[in-house]
C-alpha positions in Angstrom: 13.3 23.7 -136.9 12.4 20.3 -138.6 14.1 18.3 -141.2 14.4 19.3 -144.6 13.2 16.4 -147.3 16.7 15.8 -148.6 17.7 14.7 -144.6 14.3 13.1 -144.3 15.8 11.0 -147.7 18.8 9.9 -146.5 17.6 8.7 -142.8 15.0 6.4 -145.0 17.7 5.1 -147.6 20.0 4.6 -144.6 17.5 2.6 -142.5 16.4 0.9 -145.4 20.4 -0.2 -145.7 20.6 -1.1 -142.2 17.2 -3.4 -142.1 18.7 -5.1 -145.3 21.8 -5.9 -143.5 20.3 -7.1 -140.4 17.8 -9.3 -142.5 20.3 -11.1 -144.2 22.8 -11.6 -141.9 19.5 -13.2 -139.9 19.2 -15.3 -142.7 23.2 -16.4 -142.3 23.7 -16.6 -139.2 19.8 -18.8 -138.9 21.8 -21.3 -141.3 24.7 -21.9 -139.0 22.3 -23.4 -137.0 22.4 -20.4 -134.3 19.4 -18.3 -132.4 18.9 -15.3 -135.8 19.3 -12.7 -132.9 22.8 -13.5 -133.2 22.7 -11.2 -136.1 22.2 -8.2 -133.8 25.8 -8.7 -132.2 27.3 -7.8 -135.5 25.9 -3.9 -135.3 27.9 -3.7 -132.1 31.7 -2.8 -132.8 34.2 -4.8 -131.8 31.6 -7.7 -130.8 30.9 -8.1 -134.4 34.6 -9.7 -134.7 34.1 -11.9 -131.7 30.8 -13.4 -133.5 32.3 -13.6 -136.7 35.2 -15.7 -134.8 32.6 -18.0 -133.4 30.5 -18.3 -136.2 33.4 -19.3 -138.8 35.1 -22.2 -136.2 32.0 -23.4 -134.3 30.4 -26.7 -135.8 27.6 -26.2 -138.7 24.7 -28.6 -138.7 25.5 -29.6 -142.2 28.9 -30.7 -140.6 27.8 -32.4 -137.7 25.4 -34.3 -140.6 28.1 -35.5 -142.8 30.0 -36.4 -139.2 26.8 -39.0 -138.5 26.6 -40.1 -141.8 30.3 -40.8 -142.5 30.7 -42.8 -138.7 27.4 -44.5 -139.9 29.0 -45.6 -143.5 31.7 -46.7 -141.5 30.2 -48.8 -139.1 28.0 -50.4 -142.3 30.0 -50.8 -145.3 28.0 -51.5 -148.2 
């Protein structure tokens, strides 16, 4: 007994969904400055909130950037 092709058409459009979701949130999580791997914890329920949690309060590299550049401003005032 195999798959008929409407079945065989929604397990494509449904991994097609699924590789889309894990490609961009790669791309996200890649610009926090974290490992892209991170991404995979959010398909796992109930880790997914955890590393949203540490994703939204940890330190960005574009804040740690305007951190340097405002205690070097201070430290040389024009």
């Amino acid at each position: 007994m195999g798959l008929r092709p409407s079945e065989i058409a929604v397990i494509v459009i449904v991994l097609c969904f699924v590789a889309g979701y894990i490609f961009v949130l790669w791309r996200l999580v890649s610009k926090t400055g974290n490992s892209g791997p991170l991404a995979l914890l959010f398909l796992i329920p109930l880790v997914n909130i955890v590393a949203l949690l540490y994703l939204a309060f940890s330190e960005w590299p574009i804040e740690r950037e305007l951190k340097a550049l405002r205690q070097h401003s201070d430290r040389h005032p024009a």
